[in-house]
DRENPA-205677 format. One record per atom (N, C-alpha, C): residue number from 1; atom name; y negated, x negated, z. Coordinates in nm, 3 decimals. Atoms other than C-alpha are relative to their C-alpha. Layout:
N
<pt num="NUM" atomo="CA" Y="Y" X="X" Z="Z"/>
...
***
This chain:
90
<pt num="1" atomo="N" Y="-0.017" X="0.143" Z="-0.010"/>
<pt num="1" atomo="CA" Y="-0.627" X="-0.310" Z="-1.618"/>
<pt num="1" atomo="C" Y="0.059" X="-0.042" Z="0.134"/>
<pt num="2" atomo="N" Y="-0.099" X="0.013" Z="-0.122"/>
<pt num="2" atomo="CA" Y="-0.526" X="-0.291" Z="-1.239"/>
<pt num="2" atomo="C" Y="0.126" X="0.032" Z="0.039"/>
<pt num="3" atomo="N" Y="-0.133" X="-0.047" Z="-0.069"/>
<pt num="3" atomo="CA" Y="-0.213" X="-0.132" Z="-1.245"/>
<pt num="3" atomo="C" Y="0.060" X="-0.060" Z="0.008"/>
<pt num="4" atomo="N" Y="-0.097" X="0.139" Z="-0.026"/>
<pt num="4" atomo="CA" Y="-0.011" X="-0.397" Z="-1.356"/>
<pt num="4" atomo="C" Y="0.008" X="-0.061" Z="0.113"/>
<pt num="5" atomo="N" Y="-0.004" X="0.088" Z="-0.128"/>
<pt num="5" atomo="CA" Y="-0.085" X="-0.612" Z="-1.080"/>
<pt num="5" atomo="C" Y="0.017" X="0.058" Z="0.132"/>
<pt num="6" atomo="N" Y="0.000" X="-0.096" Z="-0.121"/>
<pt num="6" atomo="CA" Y="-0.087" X="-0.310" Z="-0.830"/>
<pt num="6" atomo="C" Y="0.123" X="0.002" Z="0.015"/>
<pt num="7" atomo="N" Y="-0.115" X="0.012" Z="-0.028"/>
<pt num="7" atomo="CA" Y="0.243" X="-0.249" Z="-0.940"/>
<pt num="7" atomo="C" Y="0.089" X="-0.088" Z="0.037"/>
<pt num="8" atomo="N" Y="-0.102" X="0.148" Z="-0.020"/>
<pt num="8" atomo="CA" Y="0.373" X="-0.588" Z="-0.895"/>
<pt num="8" atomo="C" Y="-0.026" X="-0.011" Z="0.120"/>
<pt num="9" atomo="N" Y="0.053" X="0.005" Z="-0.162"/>
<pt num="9" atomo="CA" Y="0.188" X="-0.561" Z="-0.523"/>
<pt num="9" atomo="C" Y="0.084" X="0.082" Z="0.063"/>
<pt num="10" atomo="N" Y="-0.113" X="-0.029" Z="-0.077"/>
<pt num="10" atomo="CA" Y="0.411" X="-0.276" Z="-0.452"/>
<pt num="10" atomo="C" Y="0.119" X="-0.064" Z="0.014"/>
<pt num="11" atomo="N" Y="-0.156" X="0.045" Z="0.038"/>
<pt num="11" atomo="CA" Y="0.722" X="-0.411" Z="-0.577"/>
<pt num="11" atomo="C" Y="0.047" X="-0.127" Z="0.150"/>
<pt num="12" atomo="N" Y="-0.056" X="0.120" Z="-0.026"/>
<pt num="12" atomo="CA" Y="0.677" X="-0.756" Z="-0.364"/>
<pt num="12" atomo="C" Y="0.022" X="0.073" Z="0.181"/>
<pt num="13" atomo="N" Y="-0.019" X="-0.024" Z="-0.137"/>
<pt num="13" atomo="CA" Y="0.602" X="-0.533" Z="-0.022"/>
<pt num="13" atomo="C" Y="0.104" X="0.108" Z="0.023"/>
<pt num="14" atomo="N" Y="-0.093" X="-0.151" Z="-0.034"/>
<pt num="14" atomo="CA" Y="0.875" X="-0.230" Z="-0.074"/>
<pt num="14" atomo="C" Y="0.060" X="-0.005" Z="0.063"/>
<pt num="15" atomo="N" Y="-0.087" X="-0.025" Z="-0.083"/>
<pt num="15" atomo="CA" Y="1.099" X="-0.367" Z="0.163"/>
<pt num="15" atomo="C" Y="-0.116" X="-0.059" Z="0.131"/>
<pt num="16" atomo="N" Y="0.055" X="0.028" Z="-0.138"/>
<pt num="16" atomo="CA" Y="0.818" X="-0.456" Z="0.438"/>
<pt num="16" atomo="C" Y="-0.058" X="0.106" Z="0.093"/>
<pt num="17" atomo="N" Y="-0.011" X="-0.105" Z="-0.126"/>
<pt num="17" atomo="CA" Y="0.827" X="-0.277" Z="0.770"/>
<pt num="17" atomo="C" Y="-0.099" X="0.026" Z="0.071"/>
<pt num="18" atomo="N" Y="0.130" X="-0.014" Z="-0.061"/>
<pt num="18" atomo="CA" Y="0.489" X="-0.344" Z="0.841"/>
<pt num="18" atomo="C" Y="-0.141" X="0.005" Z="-0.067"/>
<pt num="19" atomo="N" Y="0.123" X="0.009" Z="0.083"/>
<pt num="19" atomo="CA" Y="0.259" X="-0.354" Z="0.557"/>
<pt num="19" atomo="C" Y="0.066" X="0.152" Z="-0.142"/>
<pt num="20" atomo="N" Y="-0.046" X="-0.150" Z="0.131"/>
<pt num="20" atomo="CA" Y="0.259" X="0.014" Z="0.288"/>
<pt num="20" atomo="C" Y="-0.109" X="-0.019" Z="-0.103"/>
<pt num="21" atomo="N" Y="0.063" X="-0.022" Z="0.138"/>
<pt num="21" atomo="CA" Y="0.134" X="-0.050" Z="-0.068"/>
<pt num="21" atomo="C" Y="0.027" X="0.086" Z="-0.055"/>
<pt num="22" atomo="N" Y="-0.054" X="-0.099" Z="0.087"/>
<pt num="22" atomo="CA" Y="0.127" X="0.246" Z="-0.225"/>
<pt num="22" atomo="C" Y="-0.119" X="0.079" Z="-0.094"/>
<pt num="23" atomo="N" Y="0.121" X="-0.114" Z="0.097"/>
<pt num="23" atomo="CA" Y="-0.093" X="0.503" Z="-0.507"/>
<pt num="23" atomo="C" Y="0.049" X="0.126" Z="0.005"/>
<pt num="24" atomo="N" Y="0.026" X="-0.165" Z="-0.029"/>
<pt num="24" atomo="CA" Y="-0.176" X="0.836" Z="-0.487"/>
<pt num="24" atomo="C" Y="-0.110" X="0.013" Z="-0.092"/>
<pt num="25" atomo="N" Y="0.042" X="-0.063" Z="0.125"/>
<pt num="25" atomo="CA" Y="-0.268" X="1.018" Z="-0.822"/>
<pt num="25" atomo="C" Y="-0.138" X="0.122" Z="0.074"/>
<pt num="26" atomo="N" Y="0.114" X="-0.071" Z="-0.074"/>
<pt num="26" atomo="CA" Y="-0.626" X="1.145" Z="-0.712"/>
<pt num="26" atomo="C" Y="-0.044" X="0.111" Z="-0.087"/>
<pt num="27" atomo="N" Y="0.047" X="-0.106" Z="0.151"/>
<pt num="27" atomo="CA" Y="-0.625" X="1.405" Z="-1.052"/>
<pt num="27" atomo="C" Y="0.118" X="0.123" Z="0.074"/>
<pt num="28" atomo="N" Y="-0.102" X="-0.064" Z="0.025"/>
<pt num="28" atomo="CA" Y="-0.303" X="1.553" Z="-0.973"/>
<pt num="28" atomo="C" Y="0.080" X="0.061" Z="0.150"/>
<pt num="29" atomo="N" Y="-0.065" X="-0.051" Z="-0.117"/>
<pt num="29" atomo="CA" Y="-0.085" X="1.664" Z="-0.668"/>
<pt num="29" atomo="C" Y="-0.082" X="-0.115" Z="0.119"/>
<pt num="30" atomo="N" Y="0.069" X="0.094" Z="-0.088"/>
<pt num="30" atomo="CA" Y="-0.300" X="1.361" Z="-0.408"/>
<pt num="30" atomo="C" Y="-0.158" X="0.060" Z="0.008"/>
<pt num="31" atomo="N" Y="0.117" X="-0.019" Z="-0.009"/>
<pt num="31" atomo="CA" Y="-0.619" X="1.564" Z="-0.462"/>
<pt num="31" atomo="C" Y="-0.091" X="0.015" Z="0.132"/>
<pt num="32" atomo="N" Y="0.008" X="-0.044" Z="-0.161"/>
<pt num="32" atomo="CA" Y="-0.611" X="1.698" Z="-0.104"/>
<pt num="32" atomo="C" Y="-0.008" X="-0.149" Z="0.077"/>
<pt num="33" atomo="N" Y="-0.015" X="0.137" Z="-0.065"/>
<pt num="33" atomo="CA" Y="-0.519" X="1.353" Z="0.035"/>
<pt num="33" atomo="C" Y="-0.171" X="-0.061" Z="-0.061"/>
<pt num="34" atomo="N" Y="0.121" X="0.114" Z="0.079"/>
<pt num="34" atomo="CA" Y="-0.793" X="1.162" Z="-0.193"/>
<pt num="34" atomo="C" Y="-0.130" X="0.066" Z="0.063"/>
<pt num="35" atomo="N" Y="0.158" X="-0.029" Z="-0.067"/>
<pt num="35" atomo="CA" Y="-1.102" X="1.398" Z="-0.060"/>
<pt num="35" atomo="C" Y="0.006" X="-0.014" Z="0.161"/>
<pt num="36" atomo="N" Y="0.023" X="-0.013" Z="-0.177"/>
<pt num="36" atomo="CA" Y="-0.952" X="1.408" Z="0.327"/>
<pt num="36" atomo="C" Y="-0.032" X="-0.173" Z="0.025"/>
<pt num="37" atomo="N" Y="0.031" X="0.143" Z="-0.033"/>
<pt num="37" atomo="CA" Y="-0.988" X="1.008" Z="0.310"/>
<pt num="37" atomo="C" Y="-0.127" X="-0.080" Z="-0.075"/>
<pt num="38" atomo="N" Y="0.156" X="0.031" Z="0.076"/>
<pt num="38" atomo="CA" Y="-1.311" X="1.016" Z="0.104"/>
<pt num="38" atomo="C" Y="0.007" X="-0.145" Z="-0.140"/>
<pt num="39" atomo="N" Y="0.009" X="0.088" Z="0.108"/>
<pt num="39" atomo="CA" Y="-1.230" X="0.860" Z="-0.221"/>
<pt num="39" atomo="C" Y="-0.086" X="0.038" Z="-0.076"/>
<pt num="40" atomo="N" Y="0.134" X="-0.059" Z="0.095"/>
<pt num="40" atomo="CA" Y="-1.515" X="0.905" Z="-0.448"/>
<pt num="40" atomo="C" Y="-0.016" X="-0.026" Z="-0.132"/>
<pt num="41" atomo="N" Y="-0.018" X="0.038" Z="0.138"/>
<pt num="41" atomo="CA" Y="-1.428" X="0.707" Z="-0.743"/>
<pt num="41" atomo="C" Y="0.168" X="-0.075" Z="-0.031"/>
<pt num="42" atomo="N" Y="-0.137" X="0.099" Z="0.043"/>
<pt num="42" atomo="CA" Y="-1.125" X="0.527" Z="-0.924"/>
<pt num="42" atomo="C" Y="-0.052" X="-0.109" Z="-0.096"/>
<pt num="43" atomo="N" Y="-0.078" X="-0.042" Z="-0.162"/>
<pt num="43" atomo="CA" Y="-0.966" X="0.367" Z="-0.844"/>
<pt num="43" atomo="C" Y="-0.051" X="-0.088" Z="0.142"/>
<pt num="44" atomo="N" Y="0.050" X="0.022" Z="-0.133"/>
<pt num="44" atomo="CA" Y="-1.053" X="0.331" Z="-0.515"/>
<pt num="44" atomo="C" Y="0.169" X="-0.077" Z="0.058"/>
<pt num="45" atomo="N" Y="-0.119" X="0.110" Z="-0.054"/>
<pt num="45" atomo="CA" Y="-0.827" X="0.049" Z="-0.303"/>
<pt num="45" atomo="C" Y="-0.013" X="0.062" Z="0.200"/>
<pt num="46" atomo="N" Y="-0.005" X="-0.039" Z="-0.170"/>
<pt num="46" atomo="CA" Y="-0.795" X="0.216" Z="0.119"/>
<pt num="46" atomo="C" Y="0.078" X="-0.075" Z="0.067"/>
<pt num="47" atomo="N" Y="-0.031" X="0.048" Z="-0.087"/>
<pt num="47" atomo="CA" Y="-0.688" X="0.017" Z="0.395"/>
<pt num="47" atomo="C" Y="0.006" X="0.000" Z="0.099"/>
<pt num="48" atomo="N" Y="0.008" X="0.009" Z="-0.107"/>
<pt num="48" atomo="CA" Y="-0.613" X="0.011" Z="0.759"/>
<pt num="48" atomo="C" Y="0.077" X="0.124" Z="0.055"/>
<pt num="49" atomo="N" Y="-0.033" X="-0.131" Z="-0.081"/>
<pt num="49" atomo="CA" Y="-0.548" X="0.287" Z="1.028"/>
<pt num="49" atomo="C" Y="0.014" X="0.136" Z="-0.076"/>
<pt num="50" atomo="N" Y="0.006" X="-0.142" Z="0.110"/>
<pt num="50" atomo="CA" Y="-0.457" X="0.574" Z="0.807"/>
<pt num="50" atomo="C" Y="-0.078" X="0.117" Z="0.072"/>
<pt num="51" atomo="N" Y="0.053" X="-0.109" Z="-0.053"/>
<pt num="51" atomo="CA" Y="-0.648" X="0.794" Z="1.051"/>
<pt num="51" atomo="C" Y="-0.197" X="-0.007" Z="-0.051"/>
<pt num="52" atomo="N" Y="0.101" X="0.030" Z="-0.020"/>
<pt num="52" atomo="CA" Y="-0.949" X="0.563" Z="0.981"/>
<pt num="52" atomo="C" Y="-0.006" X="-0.107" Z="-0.137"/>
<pt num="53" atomo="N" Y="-0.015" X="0.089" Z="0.146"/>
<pt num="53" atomo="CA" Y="-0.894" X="0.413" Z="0.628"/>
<pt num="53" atomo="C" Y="-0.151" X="-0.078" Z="-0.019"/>
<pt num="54" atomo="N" Y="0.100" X="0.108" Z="0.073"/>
<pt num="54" atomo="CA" Y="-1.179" X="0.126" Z="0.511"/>
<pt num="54" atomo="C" Y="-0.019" X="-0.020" Z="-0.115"/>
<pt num="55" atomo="N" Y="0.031" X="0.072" Z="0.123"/>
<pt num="55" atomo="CA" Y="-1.273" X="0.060" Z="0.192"/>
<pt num="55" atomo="C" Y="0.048" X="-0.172" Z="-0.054"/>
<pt num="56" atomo="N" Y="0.025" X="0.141" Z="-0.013"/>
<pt num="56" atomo="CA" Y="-1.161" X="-0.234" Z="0.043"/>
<pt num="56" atomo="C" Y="-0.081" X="-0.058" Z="-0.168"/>
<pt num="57" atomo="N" Y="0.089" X="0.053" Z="0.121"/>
<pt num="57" atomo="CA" Y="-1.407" X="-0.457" Z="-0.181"/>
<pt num="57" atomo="C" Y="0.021" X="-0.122" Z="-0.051"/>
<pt num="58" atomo="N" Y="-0.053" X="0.155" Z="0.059"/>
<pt num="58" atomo="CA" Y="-1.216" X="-0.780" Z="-0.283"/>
<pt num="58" atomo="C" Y="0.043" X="0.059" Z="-0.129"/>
<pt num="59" atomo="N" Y="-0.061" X="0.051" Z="0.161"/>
<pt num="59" atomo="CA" Y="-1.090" X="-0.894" Z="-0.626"/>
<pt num="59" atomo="C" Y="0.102" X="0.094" Z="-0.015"/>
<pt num="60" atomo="N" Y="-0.059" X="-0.105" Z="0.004"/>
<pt num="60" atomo="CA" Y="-0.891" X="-0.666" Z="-0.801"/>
<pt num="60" atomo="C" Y="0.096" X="-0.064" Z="-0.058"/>
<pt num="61" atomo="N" Y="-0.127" X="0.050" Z="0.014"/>
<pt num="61" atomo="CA" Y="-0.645" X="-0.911" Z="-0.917"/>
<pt num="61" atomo="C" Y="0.124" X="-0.023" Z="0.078"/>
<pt num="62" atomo="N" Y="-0.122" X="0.025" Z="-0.087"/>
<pt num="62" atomo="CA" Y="-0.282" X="-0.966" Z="-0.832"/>
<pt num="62" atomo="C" Y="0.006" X="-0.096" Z="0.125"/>
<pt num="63" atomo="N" Y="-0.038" X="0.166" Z="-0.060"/>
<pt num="63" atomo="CA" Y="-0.357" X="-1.352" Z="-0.653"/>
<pt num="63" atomo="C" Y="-0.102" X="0.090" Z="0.126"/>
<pt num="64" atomo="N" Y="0.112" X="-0.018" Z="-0.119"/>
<pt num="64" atomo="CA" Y="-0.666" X="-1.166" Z="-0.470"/>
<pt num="64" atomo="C" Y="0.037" X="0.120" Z="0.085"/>
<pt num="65" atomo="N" Y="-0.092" X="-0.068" Z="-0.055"/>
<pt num="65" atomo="CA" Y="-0.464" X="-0.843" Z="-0.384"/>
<pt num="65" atomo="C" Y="0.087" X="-0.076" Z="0.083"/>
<pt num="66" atomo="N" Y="-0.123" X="0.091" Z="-0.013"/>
<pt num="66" atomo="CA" Y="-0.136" X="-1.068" Z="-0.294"/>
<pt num="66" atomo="C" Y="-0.061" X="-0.044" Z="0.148"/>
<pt num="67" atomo="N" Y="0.077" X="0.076" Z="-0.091"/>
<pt num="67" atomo="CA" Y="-0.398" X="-1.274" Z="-0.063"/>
<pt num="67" atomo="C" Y="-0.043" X="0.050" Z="0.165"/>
<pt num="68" atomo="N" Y="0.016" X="-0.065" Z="-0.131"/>
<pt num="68" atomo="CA" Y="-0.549" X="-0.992" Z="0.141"/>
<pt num="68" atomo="C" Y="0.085" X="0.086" Z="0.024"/>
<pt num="69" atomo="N" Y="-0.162" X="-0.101" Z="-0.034"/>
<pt num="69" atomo="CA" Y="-0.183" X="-0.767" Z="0.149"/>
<pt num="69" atomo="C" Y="0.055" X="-0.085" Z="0.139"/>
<pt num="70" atomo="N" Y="-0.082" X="0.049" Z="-0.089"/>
<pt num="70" atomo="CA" Y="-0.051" X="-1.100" Z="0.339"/>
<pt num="70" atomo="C" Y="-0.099" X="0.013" Z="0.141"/>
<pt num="71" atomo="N" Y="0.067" X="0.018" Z="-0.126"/>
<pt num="71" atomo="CA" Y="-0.296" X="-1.076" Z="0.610"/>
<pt num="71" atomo="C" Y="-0.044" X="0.132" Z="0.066"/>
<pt num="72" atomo="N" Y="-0.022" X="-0.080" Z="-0.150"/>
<pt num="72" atomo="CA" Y="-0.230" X="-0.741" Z="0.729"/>
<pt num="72" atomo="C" Y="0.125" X="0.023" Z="0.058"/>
<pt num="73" atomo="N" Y="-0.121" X="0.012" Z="-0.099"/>
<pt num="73" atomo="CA" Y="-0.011" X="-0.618" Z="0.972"/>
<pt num="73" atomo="C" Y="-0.009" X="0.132" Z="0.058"/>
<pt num="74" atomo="N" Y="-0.005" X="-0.159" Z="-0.095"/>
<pt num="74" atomo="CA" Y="0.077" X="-0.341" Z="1.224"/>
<pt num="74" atomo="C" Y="-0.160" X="0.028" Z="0.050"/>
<pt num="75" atomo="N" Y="0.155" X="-0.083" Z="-0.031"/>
<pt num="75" atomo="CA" Y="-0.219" X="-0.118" Z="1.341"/>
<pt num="75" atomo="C" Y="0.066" X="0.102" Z="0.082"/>
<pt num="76" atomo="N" Y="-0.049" X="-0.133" Z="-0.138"/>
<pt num="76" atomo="CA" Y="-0.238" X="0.129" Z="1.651"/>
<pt num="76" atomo="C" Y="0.071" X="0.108" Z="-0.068"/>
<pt num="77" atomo="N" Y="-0.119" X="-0.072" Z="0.025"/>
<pt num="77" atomo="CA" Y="0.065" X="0.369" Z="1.614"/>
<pt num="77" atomo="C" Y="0.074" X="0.078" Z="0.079"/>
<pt num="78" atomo="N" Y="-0.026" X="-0.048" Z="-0.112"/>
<pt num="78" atomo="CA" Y="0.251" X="0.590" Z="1.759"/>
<pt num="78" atomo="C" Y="0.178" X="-0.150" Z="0.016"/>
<pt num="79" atomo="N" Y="-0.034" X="0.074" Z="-0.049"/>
<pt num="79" atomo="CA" Y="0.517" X="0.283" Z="1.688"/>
<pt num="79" atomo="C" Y="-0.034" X="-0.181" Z="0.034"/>
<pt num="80" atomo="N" Y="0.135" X="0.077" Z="-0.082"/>
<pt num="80" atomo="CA" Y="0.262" X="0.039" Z="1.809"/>
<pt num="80" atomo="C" Y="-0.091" X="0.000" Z="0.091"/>
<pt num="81" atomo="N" Y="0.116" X="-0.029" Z="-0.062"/>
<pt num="81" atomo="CA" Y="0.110" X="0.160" Z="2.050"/>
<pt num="81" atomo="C" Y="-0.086" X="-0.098" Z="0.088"/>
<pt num="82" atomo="N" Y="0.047" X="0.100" Z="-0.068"/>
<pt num="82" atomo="CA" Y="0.041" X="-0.205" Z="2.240"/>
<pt num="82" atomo="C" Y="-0.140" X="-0.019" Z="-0.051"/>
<pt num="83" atomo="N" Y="0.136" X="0.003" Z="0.080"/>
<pt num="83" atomo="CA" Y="-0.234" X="-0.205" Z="1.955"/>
<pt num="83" atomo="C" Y="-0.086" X="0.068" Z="-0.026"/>
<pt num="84" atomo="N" Y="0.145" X="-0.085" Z="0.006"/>
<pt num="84" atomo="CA" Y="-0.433" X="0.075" Z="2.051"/>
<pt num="84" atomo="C" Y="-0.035" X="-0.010" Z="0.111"/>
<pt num="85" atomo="N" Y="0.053" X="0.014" Z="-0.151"/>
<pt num="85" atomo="CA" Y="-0.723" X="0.083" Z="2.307"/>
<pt num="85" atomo="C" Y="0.071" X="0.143" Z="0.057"/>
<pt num="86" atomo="N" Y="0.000" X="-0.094" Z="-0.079"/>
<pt num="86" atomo="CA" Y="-0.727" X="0.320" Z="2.551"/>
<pt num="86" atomo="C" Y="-0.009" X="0.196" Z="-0.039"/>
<pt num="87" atomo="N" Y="0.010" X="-0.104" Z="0.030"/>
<pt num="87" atomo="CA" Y="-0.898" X="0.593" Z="2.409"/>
<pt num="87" atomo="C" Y="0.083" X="0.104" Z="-0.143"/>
<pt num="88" atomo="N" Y="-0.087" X="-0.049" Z="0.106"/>
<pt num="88" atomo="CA" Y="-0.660" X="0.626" Z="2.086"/>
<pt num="88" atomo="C" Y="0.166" X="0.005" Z="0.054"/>
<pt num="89" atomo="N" Y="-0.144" X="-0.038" Z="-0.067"/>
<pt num="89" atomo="CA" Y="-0.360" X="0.623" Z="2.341"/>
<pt num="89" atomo="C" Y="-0.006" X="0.138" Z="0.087"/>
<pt num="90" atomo="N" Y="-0.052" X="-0.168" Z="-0.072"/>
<pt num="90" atomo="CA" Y="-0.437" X="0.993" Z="2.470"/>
<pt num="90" atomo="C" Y="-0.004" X="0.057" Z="-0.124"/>
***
């Protein structure tokens, strides 16, 4: 029932330079990925610092997806680095 709207979530961010919607098949070639970031069920929605992914627990619709997509942004990086403290810049 989520994909639809997932897919329409990628579609609207594919050309943005600062926000990555994307899925990763947790059965199939993503298995490795899906246990190093501790997915435990599907589908599971991850967010943030890819070193330090979050859970996310909002609405699983397109308007409530759509909602919290627009309100992120860059995260400490190696091309960001203004946005990391100290100790994630050594």
């Amino acid at each position: 029932k989520m994909k639809p709207d997932w897919d329409k979530l990628m579609a609207e961010y594919k050309d943005s330079s600062t926000v990555l919607i994307a899925d990763v098949d947790c059965t199939a070639s993503g298995k490795s990925l899906c246990s190093e970031v501790g997915v435990k069920g599907y589908p599971s929605i991850k967010y943030g610092d890819p070193s330090a992914l979050e859970d996310y627990k909002g609405g699983r619709d397109f308007a409530s997806l759509k909602t919290f997509a627009d309100g992120l942004g860059p995260s400490c990086g190696p091309a960001n680095l203004e946005l990391c403290d100290d100790a994630k810049k050594k």
